[in-house]
N, C-alpha and C positions, 0 to 999 in steps of 0.2 A: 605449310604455306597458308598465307593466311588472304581473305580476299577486303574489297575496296571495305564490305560492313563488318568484320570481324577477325576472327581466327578459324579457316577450317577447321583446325581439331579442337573448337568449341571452348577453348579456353581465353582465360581473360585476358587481353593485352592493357598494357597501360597506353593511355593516348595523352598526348600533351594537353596541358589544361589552358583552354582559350582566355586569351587578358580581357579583363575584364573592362568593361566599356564605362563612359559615363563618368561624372562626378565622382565616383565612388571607388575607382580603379585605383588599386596602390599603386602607386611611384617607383618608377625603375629607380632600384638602389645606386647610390652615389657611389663614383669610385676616386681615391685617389691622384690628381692629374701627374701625370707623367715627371719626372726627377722631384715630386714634391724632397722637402728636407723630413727627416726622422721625426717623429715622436720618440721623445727619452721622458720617458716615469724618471723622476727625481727621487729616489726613495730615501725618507728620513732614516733616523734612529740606527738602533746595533742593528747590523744583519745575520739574518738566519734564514735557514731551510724555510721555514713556516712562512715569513718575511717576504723570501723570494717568490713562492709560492705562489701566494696571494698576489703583489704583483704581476705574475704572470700572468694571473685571472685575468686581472685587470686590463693588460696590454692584450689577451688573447679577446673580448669584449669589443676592446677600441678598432682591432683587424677587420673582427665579423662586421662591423657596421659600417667598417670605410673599405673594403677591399680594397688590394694595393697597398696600403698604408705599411711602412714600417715605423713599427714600435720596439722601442728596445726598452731596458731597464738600466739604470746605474744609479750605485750606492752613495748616498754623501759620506757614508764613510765605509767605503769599501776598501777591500784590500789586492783591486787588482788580481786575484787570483780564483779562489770559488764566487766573488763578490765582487765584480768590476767597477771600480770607483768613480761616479760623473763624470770628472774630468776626461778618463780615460775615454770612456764612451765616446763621450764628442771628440774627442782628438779620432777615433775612429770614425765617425762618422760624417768627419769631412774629409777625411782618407777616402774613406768607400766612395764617396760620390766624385769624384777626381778622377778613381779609378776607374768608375761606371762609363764616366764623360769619353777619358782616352781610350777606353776598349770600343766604345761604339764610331768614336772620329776613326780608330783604325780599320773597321769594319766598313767605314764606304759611308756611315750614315750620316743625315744631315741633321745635326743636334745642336741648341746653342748649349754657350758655354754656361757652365756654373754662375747661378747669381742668386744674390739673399740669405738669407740664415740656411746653412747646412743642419740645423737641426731646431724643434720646438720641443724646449723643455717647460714639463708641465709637473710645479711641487706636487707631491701625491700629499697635500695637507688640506684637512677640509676648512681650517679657519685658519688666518694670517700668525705668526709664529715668528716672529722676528730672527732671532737665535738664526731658527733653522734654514730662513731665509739669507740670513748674512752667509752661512755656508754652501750655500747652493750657488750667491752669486760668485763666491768667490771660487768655486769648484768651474764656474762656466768662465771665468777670469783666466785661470790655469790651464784651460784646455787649448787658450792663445783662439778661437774662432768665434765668431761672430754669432753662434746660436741666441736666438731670442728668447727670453723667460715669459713666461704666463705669469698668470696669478693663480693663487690657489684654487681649491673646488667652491668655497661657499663663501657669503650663504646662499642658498638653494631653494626651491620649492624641493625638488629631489631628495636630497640630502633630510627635511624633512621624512618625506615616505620611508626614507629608509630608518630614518630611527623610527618611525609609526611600530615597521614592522619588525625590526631586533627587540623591540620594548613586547609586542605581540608573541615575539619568539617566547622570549622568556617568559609569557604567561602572565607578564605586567601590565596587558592593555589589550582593548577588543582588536581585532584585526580587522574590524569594519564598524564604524561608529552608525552605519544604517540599520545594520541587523539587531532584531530585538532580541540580545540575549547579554549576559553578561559576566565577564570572568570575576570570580573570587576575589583574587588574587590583585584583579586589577590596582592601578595606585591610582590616588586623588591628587598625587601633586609629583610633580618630577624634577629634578636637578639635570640640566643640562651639563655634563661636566667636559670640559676643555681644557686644553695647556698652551698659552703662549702670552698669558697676562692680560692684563685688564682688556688691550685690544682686541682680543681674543674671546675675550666673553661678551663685549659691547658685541662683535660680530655674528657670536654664534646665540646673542639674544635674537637678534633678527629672526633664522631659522626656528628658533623655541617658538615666539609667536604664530610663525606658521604651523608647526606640531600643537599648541594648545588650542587652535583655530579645530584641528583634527582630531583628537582625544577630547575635548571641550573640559579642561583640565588644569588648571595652572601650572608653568614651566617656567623655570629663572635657570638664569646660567651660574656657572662657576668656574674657580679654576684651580683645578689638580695641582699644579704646581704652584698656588697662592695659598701659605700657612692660612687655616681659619678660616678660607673664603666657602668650601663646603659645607664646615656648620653650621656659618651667620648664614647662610642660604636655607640651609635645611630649617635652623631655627624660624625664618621669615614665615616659608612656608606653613610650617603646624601653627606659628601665631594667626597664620589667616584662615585657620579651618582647615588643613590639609591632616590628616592623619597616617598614611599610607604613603608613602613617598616611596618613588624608584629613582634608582642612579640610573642616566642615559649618557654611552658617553659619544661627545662630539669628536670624534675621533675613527680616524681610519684603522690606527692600528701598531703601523711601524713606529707612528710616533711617541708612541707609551712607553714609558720606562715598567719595568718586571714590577709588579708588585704594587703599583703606584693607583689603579682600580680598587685594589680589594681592600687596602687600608683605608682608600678613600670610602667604600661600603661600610664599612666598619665603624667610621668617623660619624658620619649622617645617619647610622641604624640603619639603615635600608636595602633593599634590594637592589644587583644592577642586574641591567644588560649587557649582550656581546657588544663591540667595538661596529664600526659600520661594516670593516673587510670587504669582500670583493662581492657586495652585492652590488648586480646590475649598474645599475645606476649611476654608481660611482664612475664604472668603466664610461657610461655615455659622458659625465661630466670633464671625464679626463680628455675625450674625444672632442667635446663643445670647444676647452678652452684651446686645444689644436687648431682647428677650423678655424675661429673665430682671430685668431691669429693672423691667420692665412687668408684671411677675407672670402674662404671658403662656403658659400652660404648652405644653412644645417638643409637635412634631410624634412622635406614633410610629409605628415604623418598623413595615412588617409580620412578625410573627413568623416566624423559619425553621423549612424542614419541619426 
């Protein structure tokens, strides 16, 4: 038995930790509003285990910050079966919410009806990609409902940090341009590399400015999928003083063709990085362009001292 100052048998109890007052209190977490529509991750390219995976990172990210929120996943080219194909998804998930509607009117509750996009689908592509975007519309065309489309993840200040720190992974760049220390290995110039053409690279120069901002480093984009456009990049850069170049690629992941990275490596001489995958960030971004959707206003952050 324990009394009002402790534990009688002298052991610790845990006591709820009092909210903290002031300026400086975090913010009760956002949740959800009640019959919001889906989050559907659009996922590019072939699928796989590894594919799904990473996704799932992703959608499980988007849940822990919105509670409530459902997130699903589907394939632009799924197969319905281990890999449920967009279309399918949303055709489900205006089902679900139909279904949600007349279990609660039978239940007594007072609910309004279904209205707005039964679902916000959000491409899992960090830069605009045309191709994969005509596929997604027409995956959301086929599914016959009215789910809304986003726009892609970037460019970003985020999307930045995250290649800061895949480039850091790989032992290509400091992990803190404050600290007085410096990797070997580091590179004095990087290739931003991308897939979706010219607009694609116009886009994801944006982002590179923000990373050469943070490395203090020169950064040009490219594009994977443009014969030559790696070299004449790589060539740019050593003509300006670079000598150490790294491959960064603009890219989440799914959307890479097998093999399409390392021949790129090979082309430029240099060294890459891992793809962006499910780091953090990604998942907040896939979250933003949900909300933002939805006129849902983001979470803020607690003020620093």
């Amino acid at each position: 038995m324990s009394t009002p100052t402790g534990p009688a048998s002298g052991l610790p109890v845990r006591m709820p930790r009092p909210r903290q007052s002031g300026r400086h209190r975090r913010p009760e977490p956002a949740a959800a509003p009640e019959g919001a529509p889906a989050l559907v991750l659009a996922v590019p390219g072939e699928p796989s285990a590894a594919i799904r995976s990473l996704a799932e990172e992703l959608a499980s990210i988007a849940r822990s910050e919105l509670p409530g929120l459902e997130a699903v996943i589907g394939f632009v080219d799924g197969d319905d079966a281990d890999y449920p194909s967009l279309s399918a998804v949303l055709t489900a998930a205006e089902a679900l919410r139909t279904q949600r509607y007349e279990i609660a009117v039978a239940a007594g509750r007072e609910v309004a009806a279904p209205s707005g996009p039964p679902a916000v689908v959000v491409p899992l592509l960090a830069g605009p990609d045309s191709a994969q975007m005509r596929l997604i519309r027409q995956a959301v065309m086929d599914s016959g409902n009215t789910a809304e489309l986003t726009d892609v993840l970037g460019p970003h200040p985020l999307l930045a940090e995250a290649l800061h720190v895949r480039l850091s992974e790989a032992g290509l760049a400091r992990a803190d341009r404050a600290r007085l220390f410096t990797v070997a290995t580091a590179a004095d110039g990087i290739i931003l590399a991308t897939v979706g053409g010219e607009e694609a690279v116009q886009a994801a120069g944006i982002t590179g400015m923000l990373l050469a901002a943070r490395l203090a480093v020169p950064v040009m984009a490219a594009a994977l999928d443009q014969e030559g456009s790696i070299t004449s990049v790589a060539d740019q850069l050593r003509a300006a003083g670079s000598v150490q170049l790294a491959l960064a690629p603009y890219l989440i992941g799914p959307e890479l063709a097998e093999s399409l990275l390392e021949e790129a490596s090979k082309e430029a001489g240099c060294a890459v990085a891992e793809p962006l995958g499910a780091y953090p960030a990604i998942g907040k971004l896939v979250l933003s362009q949900y909300t933002t959707a939805l006129g849902i206003p983001p979470q803020q952050s607690a003020p620093s001292v």
